[in-house]
C-alpha positions in Angstrom: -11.1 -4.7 8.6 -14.4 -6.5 8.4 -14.1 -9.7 6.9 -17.2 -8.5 4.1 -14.4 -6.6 2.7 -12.1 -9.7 2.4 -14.4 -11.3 0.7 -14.9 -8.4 -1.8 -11.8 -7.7 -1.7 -10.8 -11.6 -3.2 -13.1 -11.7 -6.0 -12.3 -7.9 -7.3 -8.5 -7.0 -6.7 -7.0 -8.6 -10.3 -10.0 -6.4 -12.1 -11.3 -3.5 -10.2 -9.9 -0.2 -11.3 -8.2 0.9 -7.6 -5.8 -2.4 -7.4 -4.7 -3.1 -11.1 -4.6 1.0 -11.5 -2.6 1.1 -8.3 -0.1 -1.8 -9.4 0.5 0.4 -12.8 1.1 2.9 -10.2 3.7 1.0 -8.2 5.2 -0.3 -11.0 6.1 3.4 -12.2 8.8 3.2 -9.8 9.3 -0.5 -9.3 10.6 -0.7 -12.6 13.6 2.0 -11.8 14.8 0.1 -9.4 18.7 -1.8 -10.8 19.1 -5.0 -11.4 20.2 -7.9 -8.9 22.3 -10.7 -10.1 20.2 -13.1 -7.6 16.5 -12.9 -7.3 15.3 -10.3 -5.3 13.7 -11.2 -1.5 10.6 -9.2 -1.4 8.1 -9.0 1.5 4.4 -7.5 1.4 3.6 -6.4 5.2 0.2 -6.4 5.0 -0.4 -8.6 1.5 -4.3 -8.7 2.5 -5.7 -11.4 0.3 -3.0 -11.8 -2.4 -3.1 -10.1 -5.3 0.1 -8.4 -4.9 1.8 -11.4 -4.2 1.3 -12.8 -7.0 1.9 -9.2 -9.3 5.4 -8.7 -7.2 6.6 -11.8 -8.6 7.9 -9.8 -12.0 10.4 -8.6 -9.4 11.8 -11.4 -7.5 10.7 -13.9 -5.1 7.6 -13.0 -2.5 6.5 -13.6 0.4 3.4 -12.1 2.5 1.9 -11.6 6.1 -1.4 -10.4 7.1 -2.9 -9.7 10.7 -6.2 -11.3 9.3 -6.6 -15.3 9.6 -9.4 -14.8 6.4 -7.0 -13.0 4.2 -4.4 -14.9 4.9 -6.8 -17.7 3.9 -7.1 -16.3 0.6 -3.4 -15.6 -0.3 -2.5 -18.9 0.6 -4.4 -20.0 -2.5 -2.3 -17.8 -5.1 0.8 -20.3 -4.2 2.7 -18.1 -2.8 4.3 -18.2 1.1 1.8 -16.7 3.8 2.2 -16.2 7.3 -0.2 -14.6 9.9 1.5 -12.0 11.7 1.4 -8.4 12.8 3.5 -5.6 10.6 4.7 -4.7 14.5 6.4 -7.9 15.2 7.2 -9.1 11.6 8.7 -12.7 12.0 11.8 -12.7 10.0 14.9 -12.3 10.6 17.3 -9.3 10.4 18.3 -8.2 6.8 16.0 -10.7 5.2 14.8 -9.0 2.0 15.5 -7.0 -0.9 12.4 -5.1 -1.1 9.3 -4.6 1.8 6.0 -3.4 -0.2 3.2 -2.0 2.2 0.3 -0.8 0.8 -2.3 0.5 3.2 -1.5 -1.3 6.5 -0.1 1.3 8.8 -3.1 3.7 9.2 -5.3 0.8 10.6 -6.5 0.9 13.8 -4.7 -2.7 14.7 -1.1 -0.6 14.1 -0.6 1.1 17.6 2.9 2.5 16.5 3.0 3.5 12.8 6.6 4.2 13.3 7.5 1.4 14.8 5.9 -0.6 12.3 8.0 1.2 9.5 11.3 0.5 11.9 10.2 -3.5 11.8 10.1 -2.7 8.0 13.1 -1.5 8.4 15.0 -3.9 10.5 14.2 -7.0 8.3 15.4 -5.2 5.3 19.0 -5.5 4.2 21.1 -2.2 4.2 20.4 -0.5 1.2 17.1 -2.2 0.6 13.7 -0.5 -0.1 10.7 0.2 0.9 7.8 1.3 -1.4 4.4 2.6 0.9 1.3 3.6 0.2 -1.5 5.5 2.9 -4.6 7.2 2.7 -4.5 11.2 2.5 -5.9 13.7 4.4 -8.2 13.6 7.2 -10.7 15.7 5.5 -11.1 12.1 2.7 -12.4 10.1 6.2 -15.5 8.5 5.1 -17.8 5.0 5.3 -14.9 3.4 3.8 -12.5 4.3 6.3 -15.1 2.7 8.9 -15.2 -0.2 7.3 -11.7 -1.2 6.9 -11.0 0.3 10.6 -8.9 3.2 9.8 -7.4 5.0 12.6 -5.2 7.4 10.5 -4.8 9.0 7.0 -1.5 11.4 6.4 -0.5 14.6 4.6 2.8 14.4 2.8 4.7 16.1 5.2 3.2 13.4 8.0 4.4 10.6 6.1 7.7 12.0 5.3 8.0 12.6 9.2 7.3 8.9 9.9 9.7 7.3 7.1 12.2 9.5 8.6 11.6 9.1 12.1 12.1 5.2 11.3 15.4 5.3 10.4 14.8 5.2 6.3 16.1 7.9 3.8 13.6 9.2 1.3 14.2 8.9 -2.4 10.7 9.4 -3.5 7.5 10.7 -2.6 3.8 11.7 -4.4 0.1 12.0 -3.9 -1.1 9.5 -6.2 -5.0 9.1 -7.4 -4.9 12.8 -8.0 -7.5 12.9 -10.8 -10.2 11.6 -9.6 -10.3 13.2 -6.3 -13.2 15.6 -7.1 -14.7 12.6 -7.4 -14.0 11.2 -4.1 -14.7 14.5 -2.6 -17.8 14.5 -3.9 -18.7 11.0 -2.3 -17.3 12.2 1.1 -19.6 15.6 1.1 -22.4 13.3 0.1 -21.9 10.3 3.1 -21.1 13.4 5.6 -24.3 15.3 4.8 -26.4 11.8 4.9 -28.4 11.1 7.6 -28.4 7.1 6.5 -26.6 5.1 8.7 -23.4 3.7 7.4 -23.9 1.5 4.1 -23.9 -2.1 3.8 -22.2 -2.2 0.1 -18.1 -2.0 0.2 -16.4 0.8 -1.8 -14.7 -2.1 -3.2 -17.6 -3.3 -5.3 -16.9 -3.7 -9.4 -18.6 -0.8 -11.0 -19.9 -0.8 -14.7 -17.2 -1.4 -17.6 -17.3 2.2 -18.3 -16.6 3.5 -15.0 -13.8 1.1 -14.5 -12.4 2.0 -17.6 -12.0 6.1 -16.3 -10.4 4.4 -13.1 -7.9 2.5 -15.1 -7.6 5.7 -17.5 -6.8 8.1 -15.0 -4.1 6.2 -12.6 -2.2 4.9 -16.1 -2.0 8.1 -17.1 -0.8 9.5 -13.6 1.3 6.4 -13.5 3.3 7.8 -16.9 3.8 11.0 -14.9 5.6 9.5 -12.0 7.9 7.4 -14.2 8.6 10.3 -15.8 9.8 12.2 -12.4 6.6 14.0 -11.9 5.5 14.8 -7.8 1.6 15.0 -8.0 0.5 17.8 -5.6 -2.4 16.6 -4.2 -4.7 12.8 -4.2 -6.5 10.6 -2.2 -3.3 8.4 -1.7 0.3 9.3 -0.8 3.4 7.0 -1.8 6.7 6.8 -1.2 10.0 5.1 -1.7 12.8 5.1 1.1 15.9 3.3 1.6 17.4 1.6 4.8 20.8 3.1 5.0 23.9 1.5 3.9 26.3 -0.3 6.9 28.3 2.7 8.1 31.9 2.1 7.9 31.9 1.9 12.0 29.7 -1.4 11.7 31.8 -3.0 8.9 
């Protein structure tokens, strides 16, 4: 990921209509999870410049990695415990948390193994612990942006199903999510495929107008309702999904 898109990324994630809409998004199914008597151990693989750090602490105690030395730069100022590391060698240890988050890490092109970076996720999770992920969708979405921030991959549902699986987790959930507004996105794509301007300078990530950030927010609280409510959205420009590490079998007690 360029480090102009850090930098953006810093000053815009705690107002811009993608991350607080996509937190309201996350938290549709966050919020089912039960109870713990201690607080929770969560990691974010991939906590960029840490803004979900700090949001993940309504759910226990966090802590974050990053591949990037300038986003881990920037987390380290919300507080909370940042290391630099790769999401295919995380450095903790076996059965360490509660709860791994990792939103949009996996599809870069610094992740060799997608899988086995979900079975890393996996490994440091404690048996019955989750995993809540969020990718880019479909191939046919690849635009600027996705040069930008160094994308190597983006997945249909039945891709990332086949990845969580293959990793060793069990599904429990599963959704497109940004579904409304991807006429929109379409649009943009069409528009940057059809262009015969080389790639633009300005990140997708810059704060539009008030009004247009108010639709974002609009759109993605209302999709967020739907999820809580048990809703599987058919179609977006992102996919999520909430798997489980197994339980210890009875053999391994």
């Amino acid at each position: 990921m360029e480090r102009h898109e850090y930098e953006v990324m810093a000053h815009v994630e705690h107002t811009l209509w993608w991350y607080v809409g996509m937190r309201q998004i996350a938290d549709a199914w966050l919020s089912t999870i039960p109870a713990t008597h201690l607080p929770r151990r969560i990691l974010d693989a991939g906590c960029g410049t840490g803004g979900n750090l700090t949001w993940l602490q309504r759910y226990g105690i966090p802590v974050g990695f990053d591949y990037s030395a300038t986003a881990c730069t920037y987390a380290a100022q919300s507080g909370i415990a940042v290391v630099q590391a790769s999401i295919e060698a995380i450095p903790f240890a076996d059965a360490s948390f509660d709860l791994v988050t990792s939103f949009e890490v996996i599809y870069h092109k610094g992740v060799r193994d997608d899988v086995g970076a979900l079975r890393e996720c996996l490994r440091v999770l404690k048996p019955g612990g989750q995993l809540l992920l969020r990718l880019p969708a479909f191939e046919w979405l690849r635009g600027h942006h996705d040069t930008r921030v160094h994308s190597e991959r983006r997945y249909t549902h039945t891709q990332m199903i086949e990845r969580v699986t293959a990793a060793g987790f069990i599904v429990q959930k599963s959704s497109y999510v940004n579904t409304l507004l991807l006429p929109m996105a379409l649009v943009q794509r069409i528009t940057e495929h059809f262009s015969t301007e080389h790639i633009s300078e300005q990140s997708d990530l810059q704060l539009p107008s008030p009004f247009i950030n108010r639709i974002g927010l609009t759109a993605l609280a209302v999709e967020a309702r739907l999820l809580q409510i048990g809703v599987q959205l058919p179609i977006g420009v992102s996919l999520l999904c909430m798997a489980q590490r197994p339980m210890t079998s009875q053999t391994e007690q």
